[in-house]
LOBA-154734 format. One record per residue (C-alpha): residue in three letters; x, y, z. Coordinates in steps of 0.2 Angstrom, whole numbers, plus 2048, in hexadecimal, padded with zeros to 3 digits. Layout:
AlaXYZ
...
END
This chain:
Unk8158747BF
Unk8198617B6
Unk82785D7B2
Unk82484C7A4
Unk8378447A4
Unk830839794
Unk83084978D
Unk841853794
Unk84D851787
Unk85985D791
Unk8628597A3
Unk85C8617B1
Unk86486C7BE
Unk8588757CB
Unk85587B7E0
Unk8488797E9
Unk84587B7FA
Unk83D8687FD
Unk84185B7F2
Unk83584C7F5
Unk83B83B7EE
Unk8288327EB
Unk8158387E8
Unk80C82C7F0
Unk80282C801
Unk81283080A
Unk81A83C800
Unk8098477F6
Unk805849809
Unk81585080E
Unk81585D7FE
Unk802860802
Unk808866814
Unk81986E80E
Unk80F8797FF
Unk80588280E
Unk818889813
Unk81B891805
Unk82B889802
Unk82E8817EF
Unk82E8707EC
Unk8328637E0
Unk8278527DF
Unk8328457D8
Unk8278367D2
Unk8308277C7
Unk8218237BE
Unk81582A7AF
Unk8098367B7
Unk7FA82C7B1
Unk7E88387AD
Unk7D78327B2
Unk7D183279F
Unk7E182479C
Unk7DB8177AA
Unk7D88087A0
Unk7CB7FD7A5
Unk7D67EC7A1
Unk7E27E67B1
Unk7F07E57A5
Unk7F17F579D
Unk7F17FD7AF
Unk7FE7F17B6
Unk8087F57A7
Unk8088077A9
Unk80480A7BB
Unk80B7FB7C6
Unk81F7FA7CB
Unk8267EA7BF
Unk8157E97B6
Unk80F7E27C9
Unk81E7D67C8
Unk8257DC7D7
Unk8297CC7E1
Unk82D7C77F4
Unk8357B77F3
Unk8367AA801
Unk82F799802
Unk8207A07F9
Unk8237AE7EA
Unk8177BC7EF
Unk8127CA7E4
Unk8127DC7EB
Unk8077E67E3
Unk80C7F87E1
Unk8098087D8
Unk8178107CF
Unk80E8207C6
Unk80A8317CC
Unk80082F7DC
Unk80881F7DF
Unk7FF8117E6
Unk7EF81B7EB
Unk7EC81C7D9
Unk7EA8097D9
Unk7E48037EC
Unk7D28077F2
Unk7D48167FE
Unk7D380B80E
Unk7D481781E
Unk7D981382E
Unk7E281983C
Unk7F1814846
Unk7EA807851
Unk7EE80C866
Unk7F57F9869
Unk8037FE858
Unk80480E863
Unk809806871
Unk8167FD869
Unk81F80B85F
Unk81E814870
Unk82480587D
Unk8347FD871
Unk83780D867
Unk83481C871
Unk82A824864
Unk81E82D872
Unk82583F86D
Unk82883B859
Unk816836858
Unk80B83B863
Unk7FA83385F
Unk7F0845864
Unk7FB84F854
Unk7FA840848
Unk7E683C84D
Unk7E4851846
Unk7ED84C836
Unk7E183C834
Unk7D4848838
Unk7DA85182A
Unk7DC84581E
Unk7C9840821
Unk7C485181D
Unk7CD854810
Unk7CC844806
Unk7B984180C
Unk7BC831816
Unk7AC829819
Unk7A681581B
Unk7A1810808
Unk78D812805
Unk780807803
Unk77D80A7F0
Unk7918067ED
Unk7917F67F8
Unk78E7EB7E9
Unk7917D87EE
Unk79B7DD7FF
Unk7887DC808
Unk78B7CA80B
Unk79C7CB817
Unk78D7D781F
Unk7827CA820
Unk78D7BD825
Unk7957C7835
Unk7827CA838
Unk77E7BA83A
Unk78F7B4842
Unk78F7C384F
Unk79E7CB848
Unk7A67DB84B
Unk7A67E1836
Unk7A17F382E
Unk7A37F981E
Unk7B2800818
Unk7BA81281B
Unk7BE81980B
Unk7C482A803
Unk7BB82D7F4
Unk7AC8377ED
Unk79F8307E4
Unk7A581D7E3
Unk79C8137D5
Unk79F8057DD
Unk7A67FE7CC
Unk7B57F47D3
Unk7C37FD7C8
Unk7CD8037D6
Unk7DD7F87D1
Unk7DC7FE7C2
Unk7DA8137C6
Unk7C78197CC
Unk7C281D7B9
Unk7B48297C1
Unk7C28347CC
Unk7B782E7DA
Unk7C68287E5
Unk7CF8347EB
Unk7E18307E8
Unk7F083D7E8
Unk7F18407D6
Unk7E08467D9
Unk7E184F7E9
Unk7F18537F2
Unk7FD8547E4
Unk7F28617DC
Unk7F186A7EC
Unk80386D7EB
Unk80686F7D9
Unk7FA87E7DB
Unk8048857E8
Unk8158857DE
Unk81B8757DF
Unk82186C7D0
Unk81E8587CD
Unk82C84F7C3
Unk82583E7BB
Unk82F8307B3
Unk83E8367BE
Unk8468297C5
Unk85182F7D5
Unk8608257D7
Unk86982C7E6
Unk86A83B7F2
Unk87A8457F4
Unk88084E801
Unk88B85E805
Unk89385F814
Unk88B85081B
Unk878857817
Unk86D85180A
Unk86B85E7FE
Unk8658577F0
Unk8628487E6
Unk8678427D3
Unk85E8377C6
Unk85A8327B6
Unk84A8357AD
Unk8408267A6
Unk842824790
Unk83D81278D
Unk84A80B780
Unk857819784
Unk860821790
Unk85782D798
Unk85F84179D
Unk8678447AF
Unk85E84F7BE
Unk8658587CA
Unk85885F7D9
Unk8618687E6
Unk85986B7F5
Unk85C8797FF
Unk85487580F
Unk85286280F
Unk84E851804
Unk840847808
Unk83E836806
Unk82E82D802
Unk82F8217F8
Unk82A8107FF
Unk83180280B
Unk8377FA7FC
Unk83F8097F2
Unk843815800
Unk852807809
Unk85A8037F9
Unk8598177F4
Unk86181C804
Unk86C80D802
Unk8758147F1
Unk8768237F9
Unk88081F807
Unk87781A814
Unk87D80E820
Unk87380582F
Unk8717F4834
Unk85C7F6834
Unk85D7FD820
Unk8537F0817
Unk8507E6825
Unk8417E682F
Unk8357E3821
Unk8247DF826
Unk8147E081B
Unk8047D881D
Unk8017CB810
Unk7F07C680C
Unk7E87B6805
Unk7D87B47FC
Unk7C87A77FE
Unk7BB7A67F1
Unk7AA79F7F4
Unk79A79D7E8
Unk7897A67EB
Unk7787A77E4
Unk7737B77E9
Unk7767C07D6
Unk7817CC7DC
Unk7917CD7D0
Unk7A57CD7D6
Unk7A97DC7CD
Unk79B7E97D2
Unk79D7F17E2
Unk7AB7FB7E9
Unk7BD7F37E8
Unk7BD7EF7FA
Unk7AC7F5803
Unk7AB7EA813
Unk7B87E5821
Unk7B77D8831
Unk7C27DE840
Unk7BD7D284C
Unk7CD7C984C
Unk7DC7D784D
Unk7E17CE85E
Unk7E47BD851
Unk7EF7CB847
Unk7E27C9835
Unk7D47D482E
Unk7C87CD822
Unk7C07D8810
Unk7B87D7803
Unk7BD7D77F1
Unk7B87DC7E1
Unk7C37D87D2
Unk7C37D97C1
Unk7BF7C97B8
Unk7D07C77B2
Unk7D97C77C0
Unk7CC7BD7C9
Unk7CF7B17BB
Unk7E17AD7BF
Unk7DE7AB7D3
Unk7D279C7CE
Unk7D878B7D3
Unk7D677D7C9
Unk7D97787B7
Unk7CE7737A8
Unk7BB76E7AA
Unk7BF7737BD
Unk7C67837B8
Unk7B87867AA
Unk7AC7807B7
Unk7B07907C2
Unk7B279D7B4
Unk79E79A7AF
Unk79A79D7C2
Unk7A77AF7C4
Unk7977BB7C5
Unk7917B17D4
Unk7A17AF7DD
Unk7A87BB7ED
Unk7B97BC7EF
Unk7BD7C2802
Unk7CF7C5806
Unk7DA7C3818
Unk7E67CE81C
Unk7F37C8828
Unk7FD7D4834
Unk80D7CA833
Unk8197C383D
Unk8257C2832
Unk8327CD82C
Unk83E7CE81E
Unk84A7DB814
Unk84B7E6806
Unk85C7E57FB
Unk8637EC7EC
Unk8617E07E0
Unk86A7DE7CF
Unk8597E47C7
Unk8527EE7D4
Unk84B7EC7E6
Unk84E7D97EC
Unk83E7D57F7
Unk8407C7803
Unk8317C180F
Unk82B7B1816
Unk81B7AE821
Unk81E7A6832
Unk818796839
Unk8107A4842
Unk8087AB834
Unk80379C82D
Unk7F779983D
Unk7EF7A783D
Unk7EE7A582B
Unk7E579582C
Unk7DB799838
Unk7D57AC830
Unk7D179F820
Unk7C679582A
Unk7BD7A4831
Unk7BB7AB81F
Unk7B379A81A
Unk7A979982A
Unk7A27AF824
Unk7A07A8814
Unk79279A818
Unk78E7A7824
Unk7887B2816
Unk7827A780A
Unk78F79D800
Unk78A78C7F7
Unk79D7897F4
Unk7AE7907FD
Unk7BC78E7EF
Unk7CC78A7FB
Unk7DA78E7EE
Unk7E77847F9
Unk7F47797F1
Unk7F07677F7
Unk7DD76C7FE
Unk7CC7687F7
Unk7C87767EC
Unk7B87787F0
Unk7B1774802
Unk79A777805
Unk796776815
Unk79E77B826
Unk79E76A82A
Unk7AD76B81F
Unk7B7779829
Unk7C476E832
Unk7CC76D820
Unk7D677D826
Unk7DF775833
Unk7E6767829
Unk7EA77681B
Unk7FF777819
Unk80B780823
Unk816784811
Unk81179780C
Unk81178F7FA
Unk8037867FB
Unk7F87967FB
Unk7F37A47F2
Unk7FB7B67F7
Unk7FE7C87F5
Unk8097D3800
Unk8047E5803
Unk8067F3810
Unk8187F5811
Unk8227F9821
Unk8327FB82C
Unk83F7FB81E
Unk84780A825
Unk83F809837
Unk83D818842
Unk846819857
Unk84D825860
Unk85A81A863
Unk866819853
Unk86B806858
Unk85A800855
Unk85380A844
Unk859815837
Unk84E82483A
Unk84E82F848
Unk83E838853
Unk83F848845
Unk83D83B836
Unk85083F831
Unk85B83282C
Unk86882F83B
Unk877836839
Unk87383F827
Unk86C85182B
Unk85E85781F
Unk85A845819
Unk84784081D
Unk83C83381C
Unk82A833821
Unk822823815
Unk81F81481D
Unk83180C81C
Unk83181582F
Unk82480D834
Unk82C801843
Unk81E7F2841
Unk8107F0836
Unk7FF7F483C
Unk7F17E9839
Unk7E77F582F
Unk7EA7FD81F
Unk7F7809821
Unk7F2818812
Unk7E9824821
Unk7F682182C
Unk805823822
Unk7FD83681A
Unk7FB83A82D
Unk80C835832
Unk81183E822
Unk80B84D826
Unk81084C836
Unk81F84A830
Unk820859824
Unk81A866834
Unk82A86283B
Unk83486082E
Unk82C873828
Unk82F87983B
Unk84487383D
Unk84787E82B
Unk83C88C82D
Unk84D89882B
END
């Protein structure tokens, strides 16, 4: 059952016996689990719930009606950094590619060394989940036929002897026509709204859209429910009320979760803090080998090589309007590249950060503050400079720097040293910040996190959260696999402390 709150002209006031507050990876993964029990369930999603017939095939339209703040969403430090993310039933794995990988053993070792997490997540139970998940959403490196322009990271790492491999995916029948951003017009990918979400739904479950949660109450110390408003652009929209009988579950992001728990009385000193993500920055180089930047899979291929330098390299395909406004360079410069943008490769590095920032209630909503360490900024330089080096590599007449102060276009690798005289400032480059983590971080031990070893919320019975605000650092790698495991794993316990 859907429950449209565009639509609802009346208030709400129902029970259920799990409230979930989000439908992405984290929390369509935890009703996927939960519907098996037979318990009843309510989906509580803020956006629209968007069908694949309604996917534009224009970037705006689709930031419009399925990104959080149009994509406006900004992390602000010496650089301002947008964060992409979804805000639409299905949450952001209706608008990322489906990446899949598990929790590396060197994050294991971490979480298990400073945070005692050896008995919350024990990698044997959460390596079944991922198992799972593969199965079930058909996890497989993207084929050849789908690869598009990503061959030529292939044939650079080839040539450069570098650990790279085509990407893992979850999709069925990827066309390989780079319109992942913007929803997978051919149902290919396989993201929540597709899979998990239904799974439940057909089970009992009921998914509310454009219903905005805006705090979780409590009787009696326990959570046991949570109140809202549903989402009527130019009016005000109707109240709901879902009460939960057995326990609210939060999975709604490490930037919504801290500031829901937050209004609703949560108090830690690691709520909001603790904020780490890995921010990526692109390179752009010229080739001449016909193949086109917006055919082929989203992101089809992925260099490794250097997790111990803390970045991973990938290929990109983007529309040509967003391509557009990550060009350097103005007038006949500017002109210069658009006549060349079927020949050009954009390749992307994703940086396991240093760094970490905070998550605060702002006047409009969440306040997102992040700022890349000098840290950061080496590795960054020096994952730039690989990249430029993979480039020639495979085949590039021209790498296009887009850094503020640099040449915009260096032609040889006799030219690489430019990276290490690029600047230190994170404002002098080109970023995005995605894969979202530690806001609401999980230990045993209540002085250093805000989640305990059962995914409850120290010191607030029946409050959960299993997204990836519990995650205590990030990981390297792209978290969707690892944060439907954890998820899962998550819901099995959750399932198992309320079976009476």
């Amino acid at each position: 059952m859907r429950v449209d709150g565009l639509q609802h002209s009346t208030a709400i006031d129902e029970a259920y016996d799990y409230v979930i507050v989000g439908s992405g990876a984290a929390g369509a993964s935890a009703a996927r689990v939960l519907a098996d029990t037979g318990a009843s369930i309510a989906v509580v999603e803020e956006g629209p719930a968007v069908p694949r017939t309604h996917f534009p095939d224009k970037v705006w339209p689709a930031f419009h009606n399925m990104l959080r703040n149009m994509g406006g969403l900004i992390a602000r430090g010496r650089a301002f950094i947008p964060i992409i993310q979804g805000s639409c039933l299905g949450g952001s794995t209706v608008i990322n590619s489906a990446i899949m990988w598990r929790v590396p053993d060197d994050v294991f070792d971490v979480w298990r060394d400073e945070f005692g997490l050896q008995a919350a997540l024990p990698p044997d139970a959460l390596h079944r989940q991922w198992d799972r998940v593969e199965r079930e959403l058909n996890v497989h490196p993207v084929f050849e036929e789908a690869l598009g322009h990503n061959v030529s990271m292939r044939r650079a790492a080839e040539r450069l002897n570098l650990s790279a491999a085509p990407t893992r995916r979850g999709d069925r029948g990827c066309q390989g026509s780079a319109r992942c951003l913007t929803g997978c017009p051919h149902g290919a990918k396989q993201s929540m709204h597709l899979t998990y979400l239904p799974y439940a739904e057909e089970r009992g479950a009921t998914l509310f859209t454009h219903a905005k949660v805006e705090r979780v109450f409590f009787d009696l110390g326990r959570a046991s429910g949570v109140s809202g408003r549903f989402q009527s652009p130019g009016q005000k929209g109707r109240n709901f009320i879902l009460r939960a009988r057995k326990a609210v579950i939060v999975a709604a992001s490490a930037i919504q979760t801290p500031g829901l728990l937050h209004k609703s009385g949560v108090r830690s000193k690691h709520l909001g803090k603790h904020f780490q993500a890995h921010p990526g920055s692109p390179l752009m180089a010229v080739f001449d080998d016909g193949g086109n930047l917006w055919k082929g899979a989203t992101q089809g291929f992925d260099a490794d090589e250097y997790r111990a330098d803390r970045f991973k390299l990938e290929t990109i395909s983007l529309p040509p309007e967003l391509a557009f406004v990550r060009m350097p360079g103005t007038g006949r410069a500017w002109m210069h590249s658009m006549a060349e943008m079927a020949n050009i490769r954009v390749w992307g590095v994703q940086l396991r950060a240093f760094a970490e920032g905070e998550v605060r209630n702002g006047l409009f909503g969440p306040d997102v503050r992040f700022d890349p360490n000098a840290r950061d900024m080496r590795n960054l330089r020096k994952a730039l400079r690989v990249t430029a080096e993979m480039f020639f590599a495979g085949g590039a007449r021209e790498v296009i720097l887009s850094i503020h102060g640099m040449p915009e276009r260096i032609r040889s690798v006799d030219e690489l040293d430019v990276f290490d005289r690029a600047p230190d400032n994170p404002a002098a480059y080109s970023w995005i910040l995605s894969h979202l983590f530690g806001t609401a971080r999980m230990s045993v031990n209540r002085s250093k996190g805000v989640v305990d070893e059962h995914f409850a919320v120290h010191g607030s019975p029946n409050l959960y959260v299993v997204d990836s605000s519990i995650f205590p650092t990030n990981l390297g790698v792209n978290p969707q696999q690892a944060i439907m495991g954890i998820a899962m794993h998550a819901a099995e316990n959750i399932a198992r402390r309320h079976e009476h």
